[in-house]
N, C-alpha and C positions, 0 to 999 in steps of 0.2 A: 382644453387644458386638463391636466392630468389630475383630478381634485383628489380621487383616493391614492393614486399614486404617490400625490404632495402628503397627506397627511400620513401613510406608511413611512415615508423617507422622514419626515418630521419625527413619528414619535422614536424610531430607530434611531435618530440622532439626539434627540432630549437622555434617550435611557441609557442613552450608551456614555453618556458625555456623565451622567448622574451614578454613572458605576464607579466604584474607587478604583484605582492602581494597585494590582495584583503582586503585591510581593511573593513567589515563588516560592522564592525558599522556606517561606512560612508557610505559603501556603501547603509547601509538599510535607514538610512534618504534624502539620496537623491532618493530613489525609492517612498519614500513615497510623498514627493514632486511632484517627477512628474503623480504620479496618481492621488494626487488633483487636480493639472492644470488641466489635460486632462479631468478630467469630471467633472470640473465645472461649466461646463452648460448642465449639464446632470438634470435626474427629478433630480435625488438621489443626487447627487451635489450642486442645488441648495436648496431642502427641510433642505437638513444639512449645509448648509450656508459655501461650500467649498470654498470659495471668502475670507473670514473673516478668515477660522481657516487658511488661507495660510500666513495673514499678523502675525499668532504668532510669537511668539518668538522661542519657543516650538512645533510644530507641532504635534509629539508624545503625549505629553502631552494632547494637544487640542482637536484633533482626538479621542482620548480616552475619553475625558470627554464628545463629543457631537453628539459623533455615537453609539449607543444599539449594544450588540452583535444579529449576526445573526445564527439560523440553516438552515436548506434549508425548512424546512417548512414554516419557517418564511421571508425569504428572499421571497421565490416564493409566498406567500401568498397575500406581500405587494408590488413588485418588480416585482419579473420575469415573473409573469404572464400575465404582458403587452407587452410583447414579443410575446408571443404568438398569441396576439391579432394583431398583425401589427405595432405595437408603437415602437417606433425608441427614442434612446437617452434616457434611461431608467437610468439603473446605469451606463453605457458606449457608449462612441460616437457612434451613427450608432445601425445598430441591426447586431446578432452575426450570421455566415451562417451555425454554426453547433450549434448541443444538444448534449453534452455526457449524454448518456443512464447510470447511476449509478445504477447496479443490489446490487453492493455493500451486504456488510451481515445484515443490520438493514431495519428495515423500510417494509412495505407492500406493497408497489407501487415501483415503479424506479424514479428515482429522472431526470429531465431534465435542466442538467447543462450546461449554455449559454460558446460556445469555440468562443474566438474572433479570428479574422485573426492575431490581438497582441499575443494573449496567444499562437497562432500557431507559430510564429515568437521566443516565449520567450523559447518555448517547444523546437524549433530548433537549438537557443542559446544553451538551456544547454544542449543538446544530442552531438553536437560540442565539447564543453569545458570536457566532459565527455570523449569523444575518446580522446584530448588531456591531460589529466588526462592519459589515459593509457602509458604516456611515465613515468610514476612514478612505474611501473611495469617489471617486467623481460620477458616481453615477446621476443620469438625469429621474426625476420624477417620474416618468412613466415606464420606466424600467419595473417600478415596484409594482404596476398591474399587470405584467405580462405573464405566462404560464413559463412552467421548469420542466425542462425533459431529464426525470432522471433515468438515467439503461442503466438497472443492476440486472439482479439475477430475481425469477419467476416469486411473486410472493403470494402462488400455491405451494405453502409448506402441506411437507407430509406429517400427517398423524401416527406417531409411535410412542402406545403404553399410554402414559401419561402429559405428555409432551408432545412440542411442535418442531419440527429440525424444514431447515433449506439453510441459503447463504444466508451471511450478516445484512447484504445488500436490500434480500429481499424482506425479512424480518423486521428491518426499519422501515420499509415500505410500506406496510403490512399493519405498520404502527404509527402511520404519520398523524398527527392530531387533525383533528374535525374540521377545525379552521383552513387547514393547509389544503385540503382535499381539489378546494375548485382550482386551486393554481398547481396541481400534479397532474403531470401528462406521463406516460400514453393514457393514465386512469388504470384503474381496477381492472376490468375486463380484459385490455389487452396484457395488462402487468400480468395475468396470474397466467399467461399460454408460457407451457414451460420450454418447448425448444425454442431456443433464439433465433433459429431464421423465419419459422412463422410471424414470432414478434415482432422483428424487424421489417418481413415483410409488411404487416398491419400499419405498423406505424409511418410506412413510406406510402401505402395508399391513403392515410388519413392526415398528413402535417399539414396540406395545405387546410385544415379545418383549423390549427391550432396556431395561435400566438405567441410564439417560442420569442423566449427572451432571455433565456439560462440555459446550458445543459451543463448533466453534472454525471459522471463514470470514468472507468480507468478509458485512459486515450486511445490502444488501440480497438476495443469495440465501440468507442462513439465515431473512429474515424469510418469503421464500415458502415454504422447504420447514417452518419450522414452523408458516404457516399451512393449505398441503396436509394435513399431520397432523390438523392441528385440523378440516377440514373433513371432514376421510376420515371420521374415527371422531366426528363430531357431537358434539363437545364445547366451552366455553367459552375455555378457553385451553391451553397446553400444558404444564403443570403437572399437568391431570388425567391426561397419558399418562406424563410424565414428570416423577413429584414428587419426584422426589431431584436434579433439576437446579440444580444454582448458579452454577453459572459459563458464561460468555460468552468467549471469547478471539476480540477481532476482529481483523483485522488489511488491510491495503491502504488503508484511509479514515482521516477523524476519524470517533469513531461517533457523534459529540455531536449531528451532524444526524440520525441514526436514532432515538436514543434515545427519543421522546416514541413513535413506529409501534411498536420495537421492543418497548418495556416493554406495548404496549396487547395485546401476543400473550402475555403472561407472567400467571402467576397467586399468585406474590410474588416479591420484589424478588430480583434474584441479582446475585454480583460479576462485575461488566465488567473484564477485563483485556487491555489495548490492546498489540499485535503486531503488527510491521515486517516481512514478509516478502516480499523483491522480488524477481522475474526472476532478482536479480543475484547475490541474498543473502541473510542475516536479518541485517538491518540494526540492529532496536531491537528491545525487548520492557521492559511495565513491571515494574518489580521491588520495587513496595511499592506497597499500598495507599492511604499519604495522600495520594497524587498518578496525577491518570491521565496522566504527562508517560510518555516510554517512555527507558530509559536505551541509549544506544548502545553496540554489542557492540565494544569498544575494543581487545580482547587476543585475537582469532580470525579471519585472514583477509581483513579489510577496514581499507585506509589511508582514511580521511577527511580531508577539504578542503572547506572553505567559501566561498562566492562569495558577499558581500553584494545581497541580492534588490535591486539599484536599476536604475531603466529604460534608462538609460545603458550598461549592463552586457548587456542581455538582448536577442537581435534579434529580429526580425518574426516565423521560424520557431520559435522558444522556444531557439535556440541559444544560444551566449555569446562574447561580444567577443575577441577572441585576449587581449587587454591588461586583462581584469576584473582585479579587487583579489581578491586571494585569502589568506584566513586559515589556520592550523591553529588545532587545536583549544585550543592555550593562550593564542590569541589573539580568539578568540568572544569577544562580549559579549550583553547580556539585550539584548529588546526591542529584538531586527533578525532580518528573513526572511533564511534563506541560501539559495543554492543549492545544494544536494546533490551533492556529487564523491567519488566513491569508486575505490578501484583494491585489487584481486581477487585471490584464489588462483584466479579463471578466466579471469585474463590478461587482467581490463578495466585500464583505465589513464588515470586522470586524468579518468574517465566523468561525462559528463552523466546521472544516474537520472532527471533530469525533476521531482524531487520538490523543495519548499520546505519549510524547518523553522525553528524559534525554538527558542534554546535558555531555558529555565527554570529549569534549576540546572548551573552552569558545572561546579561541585565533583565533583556524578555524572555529570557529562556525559549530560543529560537532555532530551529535546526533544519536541518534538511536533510532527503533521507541519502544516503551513499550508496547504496548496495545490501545484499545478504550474505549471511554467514558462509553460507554452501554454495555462495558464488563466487567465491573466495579461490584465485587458481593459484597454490601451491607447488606442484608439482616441480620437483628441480629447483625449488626455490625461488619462483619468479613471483612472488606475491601481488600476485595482479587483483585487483580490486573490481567492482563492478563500475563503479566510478571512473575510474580511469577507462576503462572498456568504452562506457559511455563517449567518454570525451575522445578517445580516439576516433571512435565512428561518427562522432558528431567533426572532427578536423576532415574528416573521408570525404563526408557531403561536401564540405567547402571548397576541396580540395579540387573534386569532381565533378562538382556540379549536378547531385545526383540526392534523390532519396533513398536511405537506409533506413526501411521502417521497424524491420525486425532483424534479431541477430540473436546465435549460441554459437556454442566454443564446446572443446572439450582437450586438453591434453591425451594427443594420439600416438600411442607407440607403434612406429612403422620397423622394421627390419633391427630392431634392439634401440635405435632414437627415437628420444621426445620430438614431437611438432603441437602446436597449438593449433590446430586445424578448426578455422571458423566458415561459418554458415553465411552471408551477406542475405536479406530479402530486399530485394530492390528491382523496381520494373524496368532499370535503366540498364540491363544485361549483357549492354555490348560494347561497357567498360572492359578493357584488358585485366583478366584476372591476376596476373603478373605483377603488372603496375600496382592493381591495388593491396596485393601481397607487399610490394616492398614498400609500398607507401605507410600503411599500417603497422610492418616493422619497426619502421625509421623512428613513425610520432611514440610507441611502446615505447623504444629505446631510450628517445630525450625526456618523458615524462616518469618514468620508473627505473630508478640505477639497478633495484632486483633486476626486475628483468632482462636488464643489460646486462649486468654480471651473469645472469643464468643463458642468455643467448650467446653467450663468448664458452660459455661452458657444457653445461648435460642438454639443455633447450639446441634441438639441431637448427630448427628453423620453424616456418610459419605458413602455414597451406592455406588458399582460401577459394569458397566455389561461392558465385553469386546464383542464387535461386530467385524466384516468385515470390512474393510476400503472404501470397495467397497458400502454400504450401506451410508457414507458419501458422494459419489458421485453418487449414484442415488438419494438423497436427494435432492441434487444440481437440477438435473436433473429434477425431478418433479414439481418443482419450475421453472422450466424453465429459470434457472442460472447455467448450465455448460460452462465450460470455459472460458477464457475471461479474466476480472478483477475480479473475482469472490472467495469470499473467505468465507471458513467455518464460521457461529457464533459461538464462544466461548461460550458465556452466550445466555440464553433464559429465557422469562418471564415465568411464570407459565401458562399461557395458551398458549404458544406456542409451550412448552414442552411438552404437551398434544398431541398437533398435532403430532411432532416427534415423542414421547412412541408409539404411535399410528399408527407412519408411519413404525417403527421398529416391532414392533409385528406383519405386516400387511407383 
């Protein structure tokens, strides 16, 4: 009998049932109050005269009319880069003693995102209220003794100046409380080896030591390390090594385009529970079963703001119009992308995350994520989404009977016409490329009028070459962005696509 396992799942369900009901809407204006307090005597604080917009009426309102949006080029431009220099009390009290390293999918540099000892504190908040969220699940008793595999990234942070920088992933690692230590796997020792295939290899010579009962990382590096396991030890799926496993916690993607790869590695069915955890924050996490939507963490350290995703709104570089329409969260409605704006116990402010969501239930403030900004394919007008990309390549597999584990696009000018010329990774290669060219046209067409009005017009037509999925992760790899937080680009500019045609032919 499971005696610790009973009394974890016991006291998870007394504290969780003794929590009150989270009104949101309250809860997000008094979040945002107490971020103005606390840095109003910060530079950023007092340049935007946080003293004054606290005596409004309106806060919300105020805040909006007298702070510019931020992207991280723009913040560190004007902001962050005094941190660097030694300067203390910047956009937040104190100076922050870690960088998350954002390898992230956009951008040509890594971004160095300031983690305060608050955003550590908020990050711990809601990884807490998340385990007790799982009493809203059927899980059995001895689930709650088992070990968690989480795969982020190395947490051997490097020392620079005064400060500690790696990923978000590994930083929270790095940080897990005392308590948590005997139920974290691979442990310390292998967590801190920083190239991922050594780690990976480690970890597929040692699972059969360990008692997996959770794994938690973005889908496509937990799909290779447990199929490394699987190949190590010559088994059918990873269930034989780890048959007490049931639970999934993804987090960084939708995992709904992994799902068909991921479940063909599994050897019976386990709960997928969908997790928000960014550079910036933990933003979401789902908190009940009947829905994989993820509820937003509304009452710990992140003020949210909404920018309706329309093309009007959004410039060339994935930026946004000084003059976008901007909601709060009592003012959302279903059945619209927004843009994700968050501002931080680590002194972000008014920040562009990059990320698109749809909210699904207004009442829990619950959403899921759509896509990103600069995933965003424009060109000729075809306003194609990441979303919809998604769901078309998820109708492929059905259609084919085939896995799609990876995919990018780019709008390619061939002889003076547009073509959307996409990438397929799938090991099932000796699909007709034809076929699945016009098949992927067809479902474009009925799911998006843009870009049916754009393929009758400047859009000439739609190329498609199916590749190795394994050529998406030496990509990665080349770039020196394997594993971690790290996740495929969707969309590529025209000359970055260059680069890739170039790294696939090569």
């Amino acid at each position: 009998m499971a005696i610790l396992g009973n009394i974890i799942k016991g006291v998870i369900h007394v504290t969780d049932k003794l929590k009150s009901e989270t009104n949101h809407i309250d809860a997000q204006k008094e979040v945002l109050k107490k971020l103005l307090d606390k840095a109003r005597d910060t530079e950023f604080g007092k340049h935007y005269n946080f003293s004054q917009i606290l005596e409004s009426e309106d806060l919300a309102v105020d805040f909006a009319k007298n702070i510019p949006f931020f992207d991280y080029n723009k913040m560190n431009l004007e902001w962050w880069h005094k941190l660097h220099e030694g300067k203390e009390n910047v956009t937040w009290p104190g100076s922050p003693d870690y960088f998350a390293m954002s390898s992230g999918t956009t951008g040509k540099t890594s971004k160095r995102i300031p983690v305060t000892n608050d955003m550590l504190e908020a990050i711990r908040q809601a990884g807490i209220n998340q385990v007790l969220a799982l009493s809203n699940f059927d899980l059995p008793s001895n689930f709650f003794e088992k070990e968690i595999m989480m795969l982020g990234s190395s947490t051997e942070l490097t020392e620079k100046n005064d400060y500690l920088e790696g990923e978000i992933s590994g930083i929270s690692a790095s940080n897990i409380p005392f308590w948590f230590r005997p139920y974290y796997k691979p442990g310390k020792e292998i967590a801190q080896i920083d190239d991922w295939d050594t780690r990976v290899q480690k970890i597929a010579m040692n699972a059969k030591n360990w008692d997996i009962g959770a794994l938690s990382g973005i889908p496509s590096w937990i799909e290779l390390m447990m199929q490394k396991v699987i190949d190590y030890h010559k088994v059918d799926n990873i269930h034989e090594i780890w048959p007490n496993l049931q639970v999934y916690t993804s987090g960084g993607v939708a995992f709904d385009s992994y799902e068909k790869s991921f479940n063909a590695l599994l050897g019976e069915p386990i709960t997928v529970i969908d997790t928000y955890l960014a550079s910036e924050g933990f933003i979401a996490f789902q908190a009940r079963p009947e829905t994989s939507s993820m509820q937003l963490v509304t009452d710990n350290g992140i003020y949210f703001e909404f920018v309706p995703f329309r093309p009007e709104y959004i410039n060339e570089d994935g930026s946004l119009v000084s003059n976008a329409e901007v909601k709060t969260l009592s003012e959302v409605v279903l059945n619209q992308d927004y843009v994700l704006i968050i501002s931080t116990v680590s002194g972000a402010w008014r920040y562009l995350i990059g990320d698109t969501i749809e909210f699904t239930n207004i009442e829990r403030a619950e959403i899921k994520i759509t896509g990103r900004t600069k995933f965003f394919l424009n060109v000729v007008g075809s306003q194609l989404s990441v979303n919809k990309m998604n769901d078309a390549v998820k109708e492929l597999e059905k259609h084919f009977k085939a896995k799609i584990t990876e995919f990018t696009l780019s709008a390619k000018r061939i002889d003076g016409d547009y073509y959307h010329s996409w990438y397929l990774g799938t090991e099932n290669t000796e699909i007709d490329a034809q076929k699945v060219t016009d098949k992927l046209d067809e479902i474009l067409k009925e799911a998006n009028k843009n870009y049916k009005v754009a393929r009758s017009k400047a859009l000439k037509g739609v190329k498609v070459k199916l590749i190795s999925p394994t050529i998406f992760h030496d990509w990665n790899d080349h770039n020196k962005k394997k594993g971690g937080q790290v996740k495929m680009e969707r969309v590529m500019d025209e000359d970055k696509f260059k680069i890739w045609e170039k790294f696939v032919n090569s």
